[in-house]
C-alpha positions as a Markdown table, in Angstrom:
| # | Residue | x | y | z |
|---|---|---|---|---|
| 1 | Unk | -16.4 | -84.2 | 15.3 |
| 2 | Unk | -13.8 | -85.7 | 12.2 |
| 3 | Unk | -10.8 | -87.4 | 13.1 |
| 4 | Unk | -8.7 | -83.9 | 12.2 |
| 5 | Unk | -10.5 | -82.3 | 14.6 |
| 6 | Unk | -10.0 | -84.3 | 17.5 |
| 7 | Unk | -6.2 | -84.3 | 16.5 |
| 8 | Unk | -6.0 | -80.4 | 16.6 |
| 9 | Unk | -7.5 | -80.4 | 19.9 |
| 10 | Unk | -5.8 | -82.7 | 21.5 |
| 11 | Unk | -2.9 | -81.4 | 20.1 |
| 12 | Unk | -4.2 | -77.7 | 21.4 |
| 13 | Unk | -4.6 | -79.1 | 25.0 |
| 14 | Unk | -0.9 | -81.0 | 25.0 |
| 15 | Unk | 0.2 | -77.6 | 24.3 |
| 16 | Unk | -1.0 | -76.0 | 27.0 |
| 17 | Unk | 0.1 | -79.1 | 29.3 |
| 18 | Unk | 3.6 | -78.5 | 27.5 |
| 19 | Unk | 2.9 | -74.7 | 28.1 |
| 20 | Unk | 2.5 | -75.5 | 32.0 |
| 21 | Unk | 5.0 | -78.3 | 32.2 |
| 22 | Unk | 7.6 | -75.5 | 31.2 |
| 23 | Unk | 5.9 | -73.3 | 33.7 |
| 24 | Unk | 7.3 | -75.6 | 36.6 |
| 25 | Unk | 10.2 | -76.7 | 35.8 |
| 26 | Unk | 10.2 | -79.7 | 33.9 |
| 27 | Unk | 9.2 | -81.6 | 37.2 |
| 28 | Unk | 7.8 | -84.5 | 35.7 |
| 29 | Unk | 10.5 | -85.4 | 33.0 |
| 30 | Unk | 9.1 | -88.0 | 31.9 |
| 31 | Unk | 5.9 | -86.6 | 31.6 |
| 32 | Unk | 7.0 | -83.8 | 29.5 |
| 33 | Unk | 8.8 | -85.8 | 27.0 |
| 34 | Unk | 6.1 | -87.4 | 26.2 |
| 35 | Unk | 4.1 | -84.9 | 25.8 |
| 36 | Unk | 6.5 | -83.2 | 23.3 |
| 37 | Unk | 6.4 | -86.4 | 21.1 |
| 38 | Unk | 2.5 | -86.5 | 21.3 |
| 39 | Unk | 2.5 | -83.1 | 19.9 |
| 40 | Unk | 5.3 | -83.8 | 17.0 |
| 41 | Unk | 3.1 | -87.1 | 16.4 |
| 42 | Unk | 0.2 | -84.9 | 15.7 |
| 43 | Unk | 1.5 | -82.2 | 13.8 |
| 44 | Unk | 2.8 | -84.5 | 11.7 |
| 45 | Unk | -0.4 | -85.8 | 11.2 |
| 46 | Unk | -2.4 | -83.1 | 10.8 |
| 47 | Unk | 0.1 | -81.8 | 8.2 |
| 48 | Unk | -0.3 | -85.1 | 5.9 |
| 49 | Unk | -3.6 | -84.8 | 6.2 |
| 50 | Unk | -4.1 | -81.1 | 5.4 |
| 51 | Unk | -2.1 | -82.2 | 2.3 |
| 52 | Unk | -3.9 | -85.2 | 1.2 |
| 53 | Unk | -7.3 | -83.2 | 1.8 |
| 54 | Unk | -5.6 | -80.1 | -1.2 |
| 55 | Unk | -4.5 | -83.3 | -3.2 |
| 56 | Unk | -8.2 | -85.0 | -3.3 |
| 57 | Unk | -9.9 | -81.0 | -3.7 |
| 58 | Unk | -6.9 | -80.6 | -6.6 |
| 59 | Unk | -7.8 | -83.8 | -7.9 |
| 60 | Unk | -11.8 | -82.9 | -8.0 |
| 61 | Unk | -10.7 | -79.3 | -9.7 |
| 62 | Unk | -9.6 | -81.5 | -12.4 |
| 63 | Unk | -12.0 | -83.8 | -12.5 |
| 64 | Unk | -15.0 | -81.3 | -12.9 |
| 65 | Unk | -13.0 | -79.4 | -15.3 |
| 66 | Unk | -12.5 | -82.3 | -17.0 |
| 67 | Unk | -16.1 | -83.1 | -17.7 |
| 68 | Unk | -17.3 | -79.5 | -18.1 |
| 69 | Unk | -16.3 | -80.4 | -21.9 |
| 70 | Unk | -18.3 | -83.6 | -22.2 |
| 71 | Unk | -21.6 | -81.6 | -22.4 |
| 72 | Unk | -20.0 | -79.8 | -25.1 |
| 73 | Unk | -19.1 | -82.2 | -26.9 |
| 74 | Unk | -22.7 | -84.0 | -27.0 |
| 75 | Unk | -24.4 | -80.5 | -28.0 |
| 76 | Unk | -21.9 | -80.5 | -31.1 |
| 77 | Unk | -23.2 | -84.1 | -31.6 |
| 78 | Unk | -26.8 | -83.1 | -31.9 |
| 79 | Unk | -25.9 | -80.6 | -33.9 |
């Protein structure tokens, strides 16, 4: 399991304890609030990572197209 998957469970799990927290009243304020930064700490995370991980596949578009030409280039030089 990646690192981005263990985030988006744990963040699916403090959402049902959020979910249930809500559910009861806020009994355990302390608890809840907590939980509520947990989850804003890990979709913030998730969402710099889903954004890095398009950067590098962008990045790697443009690197292959980049060097689709070189093969070209040699066949011209053999030519």
């Amino acid at each position: 399991m990646t690192m981005i998957e263990k985030a988006k469970a744990e963040l699916a799990s403090i959402e049902e304890a959020i979910e249930y927290e809500e559910l009861n009243d806020r009994a355990y304020l302390k608890w809840y609030t907590y939980l509520l930064r947990q989850r804003r700490i890990l979709k913030r995370f998730i969402k710099k990572y889903e954004k890095v991980e398009k950067l590098k596949q962008k990045d790697s578009d443009e690197f292959a197209k980049t060097f689709t030409f070189y093969p070209e280039i040699e066949k011209k030089a053999e030519v």
